[in-house]
N, C-alpha and C positions, 0 to 999 in steps of 0.2 A: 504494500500500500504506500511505503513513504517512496519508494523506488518512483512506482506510478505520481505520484503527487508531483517529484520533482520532475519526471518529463512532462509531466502539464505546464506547470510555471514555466519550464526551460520552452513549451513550444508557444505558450503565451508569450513570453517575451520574445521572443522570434518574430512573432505574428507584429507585436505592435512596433518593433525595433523597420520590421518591412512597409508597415504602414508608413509609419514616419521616414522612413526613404525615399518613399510614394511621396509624403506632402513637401519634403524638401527639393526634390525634384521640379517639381509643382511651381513652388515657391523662386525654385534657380530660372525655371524658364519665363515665368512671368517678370522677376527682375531684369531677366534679361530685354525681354521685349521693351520697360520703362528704363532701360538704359539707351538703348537705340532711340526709342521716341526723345528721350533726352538729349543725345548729341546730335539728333538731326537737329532738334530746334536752335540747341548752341551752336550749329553749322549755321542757320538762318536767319541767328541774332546776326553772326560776325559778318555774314553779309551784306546785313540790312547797315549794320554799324558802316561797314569797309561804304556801301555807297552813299552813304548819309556823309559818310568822312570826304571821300570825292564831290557831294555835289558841293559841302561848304568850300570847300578850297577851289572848286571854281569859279564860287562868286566873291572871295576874297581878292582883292586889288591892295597895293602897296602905296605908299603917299603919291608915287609918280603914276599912277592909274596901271602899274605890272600886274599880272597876276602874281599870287602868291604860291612860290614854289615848296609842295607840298610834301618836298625827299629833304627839306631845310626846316622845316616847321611841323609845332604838334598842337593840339588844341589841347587848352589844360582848362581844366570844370574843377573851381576852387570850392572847399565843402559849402561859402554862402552862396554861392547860384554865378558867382564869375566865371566869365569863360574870358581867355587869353590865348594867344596867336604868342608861341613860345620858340626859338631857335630848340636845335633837335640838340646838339652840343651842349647847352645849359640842362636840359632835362636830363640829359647822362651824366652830367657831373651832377645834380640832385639826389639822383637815384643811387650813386656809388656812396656818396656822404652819408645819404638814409642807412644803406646797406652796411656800410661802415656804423654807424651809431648801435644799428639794432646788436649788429656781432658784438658788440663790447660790452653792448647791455648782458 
């Protein structure tokens, strides 16, 4: 009887250990699916961002009516609602100083 008792439990947990295979399985594919839907839409942010970035630096002009050359300049969105026409050079040395501080921190 105890012989029998324990291959019960031993195929009970069998049973539920496959179950739970089953919903993790489950579980992997449907993540999977909301990972794709995820990076398509982050494809179609960076797009929408990438032409949005092209159309402003078309209609950007310099004091002498140039266009504004957009492989020299970066838009920068200050956290109170500024937006600044910034050389690309200053923003890399920004970023190196930032990078710098955080490391030390």
């Amino acid at each position: 009887v105890a012989a029998q008792n324990c291959r019960k439990r031993k195929l009970n947990a069998i049973l539920n250990l496959e179950e739970d295979v089953c919903n993790l399985q489950t579980q992997k594919e449907s993540l999977k699916k909301e990972h794709s839907r995820c990076s398509k839409s982050i494809s179609q942010i960076k797009q929408k961002l990438n032409n949005l970035y092209c159309d402003i630096f078309s209609r950007l002009r310099d004091d002498e009516g140039r266009p504004v050359n957009p492989h020299h300049y970066v838009i920068h969105c200050s956290s109170n609602g500024s937006v600044f026409i910034i050389p690309k050079h200053l923003v890399k040395s920004e970023q190196k100083q930032g990078n710098t501080k955080e490391q030390k921190q």
